[in-house]
ROVEX-234881 format. One line per 10 residues: their letters; for each residue x, y, z of N, C-alpha, C, O, CB. Coordinates in Angstrom, 2 decimals, padded with zeros to 5 digits. Last residue first. Glycine has a CB too. Layout:
N
A) X:Y:Z:X:Y:Z:X:Y:Z:X:Y:Z:X:Y:Z  ...
This chain:
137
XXXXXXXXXX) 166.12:287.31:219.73:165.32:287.81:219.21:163.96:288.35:219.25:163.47:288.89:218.25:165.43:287.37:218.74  166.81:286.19:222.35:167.66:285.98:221.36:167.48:287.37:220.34:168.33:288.24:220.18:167.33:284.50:220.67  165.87:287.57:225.55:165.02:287.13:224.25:166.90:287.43:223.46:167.78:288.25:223.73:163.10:288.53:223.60  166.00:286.85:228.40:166.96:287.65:227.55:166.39:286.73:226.38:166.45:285.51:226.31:168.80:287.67:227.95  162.57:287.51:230.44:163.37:287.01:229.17:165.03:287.66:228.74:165.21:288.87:228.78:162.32:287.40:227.88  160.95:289.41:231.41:162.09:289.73:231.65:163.55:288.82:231.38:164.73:288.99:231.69:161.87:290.01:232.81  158.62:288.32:231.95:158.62:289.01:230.69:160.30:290.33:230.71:160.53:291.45:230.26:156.74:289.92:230.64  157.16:284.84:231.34:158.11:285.96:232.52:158.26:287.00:230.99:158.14:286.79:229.79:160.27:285.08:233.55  154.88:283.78:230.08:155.31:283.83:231.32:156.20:284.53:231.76:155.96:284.94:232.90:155.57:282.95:231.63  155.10:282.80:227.67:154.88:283.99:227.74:154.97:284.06:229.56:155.41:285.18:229.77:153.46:284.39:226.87
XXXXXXXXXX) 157.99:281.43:225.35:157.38:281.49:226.82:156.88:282.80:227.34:157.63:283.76:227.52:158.40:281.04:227.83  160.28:279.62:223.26:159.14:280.40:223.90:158.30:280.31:224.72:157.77:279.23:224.96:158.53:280.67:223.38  162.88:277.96:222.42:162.22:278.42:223.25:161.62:279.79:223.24:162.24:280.85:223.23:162.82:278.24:224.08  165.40:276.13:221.13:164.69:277.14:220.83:163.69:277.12:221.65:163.37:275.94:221.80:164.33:277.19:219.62  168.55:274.53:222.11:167.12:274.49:222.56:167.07:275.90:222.08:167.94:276.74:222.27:166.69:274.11:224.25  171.27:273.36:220.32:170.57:274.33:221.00:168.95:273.61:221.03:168.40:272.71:220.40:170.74:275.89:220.16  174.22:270.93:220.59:172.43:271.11:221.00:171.91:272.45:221.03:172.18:272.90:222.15:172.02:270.59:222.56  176.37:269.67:218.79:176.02:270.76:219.20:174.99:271.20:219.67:174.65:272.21:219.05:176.19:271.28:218.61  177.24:268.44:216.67:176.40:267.74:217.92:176.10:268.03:218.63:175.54:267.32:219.46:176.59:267.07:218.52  178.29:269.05:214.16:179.11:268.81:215.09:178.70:267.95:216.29:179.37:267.07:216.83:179.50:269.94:215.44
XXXXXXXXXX) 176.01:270.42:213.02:176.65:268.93:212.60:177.95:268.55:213.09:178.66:267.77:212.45:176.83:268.80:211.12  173.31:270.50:215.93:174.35:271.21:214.56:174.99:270.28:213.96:174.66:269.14:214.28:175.58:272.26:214.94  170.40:269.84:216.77:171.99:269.26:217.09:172.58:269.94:215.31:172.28:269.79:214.13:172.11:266.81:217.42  167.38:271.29:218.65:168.50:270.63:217.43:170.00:270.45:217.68:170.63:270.88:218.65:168.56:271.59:216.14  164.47:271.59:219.85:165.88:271.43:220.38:166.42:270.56:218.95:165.98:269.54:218.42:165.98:270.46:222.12  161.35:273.53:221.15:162.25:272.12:220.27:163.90:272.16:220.60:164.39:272.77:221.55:162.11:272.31:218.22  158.73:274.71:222.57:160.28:274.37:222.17:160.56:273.42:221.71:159.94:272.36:221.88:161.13:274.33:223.00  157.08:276.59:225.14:157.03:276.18:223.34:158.09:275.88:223.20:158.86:276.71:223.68:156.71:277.23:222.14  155.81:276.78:228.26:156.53:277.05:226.64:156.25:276.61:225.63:155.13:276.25:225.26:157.65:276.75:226.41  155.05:275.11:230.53:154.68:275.83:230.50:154.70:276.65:228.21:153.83:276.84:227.36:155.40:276.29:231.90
XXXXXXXXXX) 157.24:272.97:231.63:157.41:274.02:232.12:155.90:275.22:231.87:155.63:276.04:232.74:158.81:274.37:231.49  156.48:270.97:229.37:156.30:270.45:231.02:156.68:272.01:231.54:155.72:272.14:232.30:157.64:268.89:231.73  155.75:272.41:226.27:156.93:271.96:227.18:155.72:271.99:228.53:154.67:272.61:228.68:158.62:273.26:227.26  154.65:272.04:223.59:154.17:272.40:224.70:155.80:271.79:225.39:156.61:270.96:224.98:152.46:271.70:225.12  156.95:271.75:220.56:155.65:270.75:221.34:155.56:271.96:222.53:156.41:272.86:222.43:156.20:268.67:222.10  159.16:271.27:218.08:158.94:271.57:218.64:156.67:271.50:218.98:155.68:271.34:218.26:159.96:272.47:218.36  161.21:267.79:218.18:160.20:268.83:217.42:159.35:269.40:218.18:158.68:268.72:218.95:159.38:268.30:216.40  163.85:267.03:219.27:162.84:266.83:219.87:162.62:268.24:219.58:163.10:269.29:220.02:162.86:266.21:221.22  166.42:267.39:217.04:166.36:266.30:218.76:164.95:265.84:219.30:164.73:264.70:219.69:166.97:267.32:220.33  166.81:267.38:213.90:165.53:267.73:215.25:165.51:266.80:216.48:164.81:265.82:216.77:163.84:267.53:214.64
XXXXXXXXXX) 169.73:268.51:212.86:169.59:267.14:213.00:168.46:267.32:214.26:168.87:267.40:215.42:171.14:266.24:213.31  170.87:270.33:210.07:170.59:269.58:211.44:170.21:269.04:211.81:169.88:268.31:210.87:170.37:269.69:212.10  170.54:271.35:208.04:171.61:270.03:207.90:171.84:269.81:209.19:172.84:269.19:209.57:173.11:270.23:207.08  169.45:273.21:206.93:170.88:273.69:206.83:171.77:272.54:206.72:172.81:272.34:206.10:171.31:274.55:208.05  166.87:272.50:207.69:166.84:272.44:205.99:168.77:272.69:205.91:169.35:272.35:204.87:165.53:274.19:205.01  167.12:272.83:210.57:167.16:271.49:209.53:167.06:271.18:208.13:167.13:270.10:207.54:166.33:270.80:209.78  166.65:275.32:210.73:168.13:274.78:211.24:168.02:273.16:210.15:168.76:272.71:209.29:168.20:274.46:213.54  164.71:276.18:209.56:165.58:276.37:208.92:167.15:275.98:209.54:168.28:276.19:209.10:165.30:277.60:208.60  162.65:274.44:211.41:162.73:274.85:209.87:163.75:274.88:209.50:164.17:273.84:208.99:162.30:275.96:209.44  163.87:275.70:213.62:163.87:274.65:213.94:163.67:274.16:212.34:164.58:273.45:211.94:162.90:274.37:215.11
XXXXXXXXXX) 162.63:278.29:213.23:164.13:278.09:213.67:164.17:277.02:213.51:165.08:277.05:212.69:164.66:278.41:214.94  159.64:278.40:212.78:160.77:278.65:211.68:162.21:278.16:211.42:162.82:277.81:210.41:160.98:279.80:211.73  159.15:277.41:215.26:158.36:276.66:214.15:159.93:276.92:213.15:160.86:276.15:212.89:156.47:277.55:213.50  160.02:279.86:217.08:160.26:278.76:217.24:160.16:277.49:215.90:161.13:276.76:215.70:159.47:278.65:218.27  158.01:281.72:215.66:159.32:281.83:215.20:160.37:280.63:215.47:161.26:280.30:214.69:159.80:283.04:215.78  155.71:280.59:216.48:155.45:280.76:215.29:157.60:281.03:215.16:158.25:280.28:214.44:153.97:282.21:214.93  155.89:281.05:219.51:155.74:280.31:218.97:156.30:279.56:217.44:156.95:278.53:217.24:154.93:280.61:219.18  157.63:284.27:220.27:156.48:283.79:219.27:156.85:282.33:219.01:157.91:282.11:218.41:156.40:284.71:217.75  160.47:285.39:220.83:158.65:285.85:221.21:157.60:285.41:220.63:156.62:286.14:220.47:158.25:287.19:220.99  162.81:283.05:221.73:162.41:284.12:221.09:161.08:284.67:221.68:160.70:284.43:222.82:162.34:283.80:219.71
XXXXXXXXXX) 165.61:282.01:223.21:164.35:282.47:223.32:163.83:283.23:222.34:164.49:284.22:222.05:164.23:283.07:224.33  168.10:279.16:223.30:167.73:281.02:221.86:166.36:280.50:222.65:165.98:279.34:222.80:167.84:281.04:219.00  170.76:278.12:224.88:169.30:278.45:224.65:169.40:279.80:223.69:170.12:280.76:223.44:168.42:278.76:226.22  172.96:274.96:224.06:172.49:276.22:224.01:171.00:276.94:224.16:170.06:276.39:223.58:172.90:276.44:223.00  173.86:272.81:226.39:173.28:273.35:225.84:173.16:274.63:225.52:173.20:275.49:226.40:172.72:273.03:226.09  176.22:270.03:228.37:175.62:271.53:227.66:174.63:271.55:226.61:174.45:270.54:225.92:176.74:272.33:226.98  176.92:268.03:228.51:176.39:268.03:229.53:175.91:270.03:229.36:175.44:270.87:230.14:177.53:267.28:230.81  177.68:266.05:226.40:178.51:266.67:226.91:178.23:267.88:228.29:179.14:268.44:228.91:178.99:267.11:225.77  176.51:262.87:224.80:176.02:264.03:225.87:177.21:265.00:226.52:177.76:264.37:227.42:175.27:263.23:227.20  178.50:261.43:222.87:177.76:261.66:223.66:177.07:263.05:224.10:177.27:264.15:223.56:178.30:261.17:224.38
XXXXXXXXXX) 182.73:261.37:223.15:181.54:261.12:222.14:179.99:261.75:223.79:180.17:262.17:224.93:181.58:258.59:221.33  185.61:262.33:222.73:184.73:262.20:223.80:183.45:262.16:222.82:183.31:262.91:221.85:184.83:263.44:225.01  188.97:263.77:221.77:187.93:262.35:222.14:187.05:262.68:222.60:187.32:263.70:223.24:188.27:261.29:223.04  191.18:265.46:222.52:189.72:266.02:221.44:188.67:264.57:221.90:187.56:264.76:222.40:190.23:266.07:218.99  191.96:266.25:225.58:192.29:265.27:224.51:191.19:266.01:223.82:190.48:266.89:224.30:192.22:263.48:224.76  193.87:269.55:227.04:192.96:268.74:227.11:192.99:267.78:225.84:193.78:268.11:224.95:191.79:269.46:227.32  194.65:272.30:226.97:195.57:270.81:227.72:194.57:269.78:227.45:194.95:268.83:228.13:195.94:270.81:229.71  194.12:274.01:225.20:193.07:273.75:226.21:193.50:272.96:227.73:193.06:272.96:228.88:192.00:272.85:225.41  195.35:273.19:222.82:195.22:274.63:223.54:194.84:274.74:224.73:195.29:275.68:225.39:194.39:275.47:222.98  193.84:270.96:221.97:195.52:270.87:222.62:195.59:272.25:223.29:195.96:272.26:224.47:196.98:270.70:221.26
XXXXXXXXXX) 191.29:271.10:221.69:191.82:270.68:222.82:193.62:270.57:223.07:194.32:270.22:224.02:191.15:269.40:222.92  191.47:272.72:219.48:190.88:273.76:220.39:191.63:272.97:221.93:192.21:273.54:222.85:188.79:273.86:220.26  192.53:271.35:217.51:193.81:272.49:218.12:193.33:272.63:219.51:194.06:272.66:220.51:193.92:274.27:217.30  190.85:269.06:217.44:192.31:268.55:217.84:192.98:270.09:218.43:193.71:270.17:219.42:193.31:267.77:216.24  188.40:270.96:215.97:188.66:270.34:217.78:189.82:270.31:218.06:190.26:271.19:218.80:188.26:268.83:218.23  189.21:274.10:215.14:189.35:272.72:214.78:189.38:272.34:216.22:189.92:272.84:217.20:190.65:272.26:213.81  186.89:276.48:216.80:188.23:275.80:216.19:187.82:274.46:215.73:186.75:273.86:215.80:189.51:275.64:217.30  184.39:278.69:216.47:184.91:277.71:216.03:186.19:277.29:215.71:186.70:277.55:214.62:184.44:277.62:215.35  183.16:281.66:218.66:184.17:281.06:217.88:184.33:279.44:217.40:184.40:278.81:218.45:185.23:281.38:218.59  181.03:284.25:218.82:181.42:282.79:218.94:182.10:282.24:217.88:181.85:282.24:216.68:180.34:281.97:219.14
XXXXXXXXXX) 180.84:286.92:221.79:181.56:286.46:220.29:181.55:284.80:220.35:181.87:284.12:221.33:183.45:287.12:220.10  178.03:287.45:223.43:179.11:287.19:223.37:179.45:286.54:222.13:178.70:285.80:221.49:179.38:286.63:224.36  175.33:289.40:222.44:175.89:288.67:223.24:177.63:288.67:222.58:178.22:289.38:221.77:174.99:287.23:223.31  174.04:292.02:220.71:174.84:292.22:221.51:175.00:290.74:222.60:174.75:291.04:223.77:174.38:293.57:222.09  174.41:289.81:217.82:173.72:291.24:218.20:173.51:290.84:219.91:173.01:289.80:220.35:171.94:291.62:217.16  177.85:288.46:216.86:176.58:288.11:217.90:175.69:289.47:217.69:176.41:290.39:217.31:177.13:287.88:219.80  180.02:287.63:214.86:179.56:288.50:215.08:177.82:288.20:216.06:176.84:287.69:215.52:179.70:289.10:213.72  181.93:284.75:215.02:180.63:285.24:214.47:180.14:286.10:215.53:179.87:285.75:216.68:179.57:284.09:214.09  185.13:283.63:213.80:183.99:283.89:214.66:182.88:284.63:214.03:182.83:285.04:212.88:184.42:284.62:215.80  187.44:280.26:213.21:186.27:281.47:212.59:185.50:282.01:213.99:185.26:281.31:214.97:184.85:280.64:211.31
XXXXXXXXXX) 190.42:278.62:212.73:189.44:279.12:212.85:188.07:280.64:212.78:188.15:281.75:212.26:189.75:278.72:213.44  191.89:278.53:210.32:191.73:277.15:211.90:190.38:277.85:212.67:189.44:277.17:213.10:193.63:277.16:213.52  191.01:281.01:208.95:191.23:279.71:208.72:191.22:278.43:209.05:190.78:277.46:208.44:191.77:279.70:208.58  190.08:283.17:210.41:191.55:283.28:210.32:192.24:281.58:209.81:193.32:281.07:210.09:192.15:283.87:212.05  187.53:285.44:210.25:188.06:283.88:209.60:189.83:284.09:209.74:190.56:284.96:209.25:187.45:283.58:207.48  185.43:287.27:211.75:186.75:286.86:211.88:187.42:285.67:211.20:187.90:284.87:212.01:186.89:286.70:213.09  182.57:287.50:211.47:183.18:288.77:212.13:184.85:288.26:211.56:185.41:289.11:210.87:182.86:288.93:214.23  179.90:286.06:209.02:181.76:285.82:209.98:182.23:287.71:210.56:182.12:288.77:209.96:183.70:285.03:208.09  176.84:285.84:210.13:177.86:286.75:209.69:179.22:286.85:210.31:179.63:287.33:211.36:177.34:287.93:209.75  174.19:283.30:210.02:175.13:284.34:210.53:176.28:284.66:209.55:176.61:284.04:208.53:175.72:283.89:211.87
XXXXXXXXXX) 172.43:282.13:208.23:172.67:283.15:207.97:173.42:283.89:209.19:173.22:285.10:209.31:171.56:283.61:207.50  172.09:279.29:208.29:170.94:279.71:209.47:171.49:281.37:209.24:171.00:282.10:210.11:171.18:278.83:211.52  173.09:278.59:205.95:172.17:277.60:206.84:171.19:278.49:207.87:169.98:278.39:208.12:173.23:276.52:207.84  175.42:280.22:205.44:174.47:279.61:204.23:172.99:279.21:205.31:171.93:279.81:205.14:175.41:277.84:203.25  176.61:280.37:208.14:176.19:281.22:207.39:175.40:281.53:206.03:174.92:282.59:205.63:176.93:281.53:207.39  176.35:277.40:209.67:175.93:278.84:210.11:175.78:279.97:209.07:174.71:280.56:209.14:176.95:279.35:211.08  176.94:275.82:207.53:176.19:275.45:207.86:175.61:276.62:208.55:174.48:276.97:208.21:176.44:274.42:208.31  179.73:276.86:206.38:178.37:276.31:205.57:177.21:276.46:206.39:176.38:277.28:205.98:178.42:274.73:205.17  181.27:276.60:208.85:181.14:277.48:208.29:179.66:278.22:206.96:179.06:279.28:206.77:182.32:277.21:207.99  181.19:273.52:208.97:180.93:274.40:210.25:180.19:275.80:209.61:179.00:276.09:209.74:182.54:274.79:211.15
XXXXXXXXXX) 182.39:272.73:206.77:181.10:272.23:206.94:180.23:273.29:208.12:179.07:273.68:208.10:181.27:270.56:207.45  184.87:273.92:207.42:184.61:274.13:205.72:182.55:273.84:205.90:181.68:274.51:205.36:185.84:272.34:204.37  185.80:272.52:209.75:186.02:273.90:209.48:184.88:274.49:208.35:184.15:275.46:208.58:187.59:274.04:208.93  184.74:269.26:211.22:185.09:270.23:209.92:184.81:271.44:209.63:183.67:271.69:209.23:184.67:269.85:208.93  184.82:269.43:213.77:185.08:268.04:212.96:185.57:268.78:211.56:186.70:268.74:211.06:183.47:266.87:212.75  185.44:271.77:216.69:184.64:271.19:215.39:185.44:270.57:214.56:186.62:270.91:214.45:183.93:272.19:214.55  184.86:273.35:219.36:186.02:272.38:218.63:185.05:271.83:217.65:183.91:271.50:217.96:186.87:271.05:219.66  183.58:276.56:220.17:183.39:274.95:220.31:184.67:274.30:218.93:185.08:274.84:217.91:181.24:274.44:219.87  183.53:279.61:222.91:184.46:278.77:221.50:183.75:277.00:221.56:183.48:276.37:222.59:186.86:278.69:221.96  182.25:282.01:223.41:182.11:281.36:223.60:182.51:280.00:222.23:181.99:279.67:221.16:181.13:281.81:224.19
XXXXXXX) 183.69:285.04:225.12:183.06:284.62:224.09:182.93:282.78:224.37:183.44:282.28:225.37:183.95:285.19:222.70  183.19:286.69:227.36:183.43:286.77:226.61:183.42:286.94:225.17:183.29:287.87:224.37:183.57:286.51:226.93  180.53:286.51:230.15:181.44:285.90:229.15:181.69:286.71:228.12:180.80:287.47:227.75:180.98:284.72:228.63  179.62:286.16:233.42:179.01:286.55:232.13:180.15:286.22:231.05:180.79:285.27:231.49:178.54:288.19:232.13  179.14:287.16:236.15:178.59:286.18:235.61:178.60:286.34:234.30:177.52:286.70:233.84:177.48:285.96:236.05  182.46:287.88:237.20:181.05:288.06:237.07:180.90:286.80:236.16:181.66:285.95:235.68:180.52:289.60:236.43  184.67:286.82:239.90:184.34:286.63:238.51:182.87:286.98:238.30:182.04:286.49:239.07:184.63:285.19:238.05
């Protein structure tokens, strides 16, 4: 198996809110609405999809339950500080929720980290240190 993926699907509380929130909110672009669920056109990563949780985990074999820490994250790198500032801006004007505003990181960086309205974590990140980054943007 290489290292690398597809696409990348999450189970969500509400379809209608999900949808709001990425393309009003932070302006992605549906590639696919088929109702239960939706995807979004990536510039060149992997496709991401939203089901209804209950289907995603029956599909899955699996229960929808589980509250907490789920032991993932997303990363977006960008090149600038200053764009970090923005993301984190405009994820929370959408209706997210600032885990930890962005500050100097213990590594060296720049970053913050938000929760979508599902609970969803990405970490935004900058860092001039390596310059062989897969920059988001």
């Amino acid at each position: 198996m290489k290292a690398n993926m597809s696409s990348i699907l999450f189970g969500v509380g509400d379809m209608d809110r999900t949808k709001r929130f990425y393309t009003e909110g932070l302006g992605w672009t549906i590639d696919r609405d088929y109702g239960v669920s939706v995807f979004f056109a990536m510039d060149g990563g992997p496709l991401v999809g939203f089901y209804a949780r209950e289907g995603l985990a029956a599909q899955l074999g699996t229960t929808s339950e589980g509250s907490g820490f789920n032991g993932m994250a997303l990363t977006y790198v960008v090149r600038t500080e200053a764009r970090v500032d923005e993301i984190l801006a405009e994820a929370e004007k959408a209706g997210a929720t600032i885990l930890t505003p962005a500050a100097a990181t213990p590594w060296g960086g720049y970053g913050g980290t938000f929760a979508d309205p599902d609970g969803y974590i990405w970490s935004i990140g900058y860092s001039a240190q390596a310059s062989d980054q897969a920059y988001a943007e």
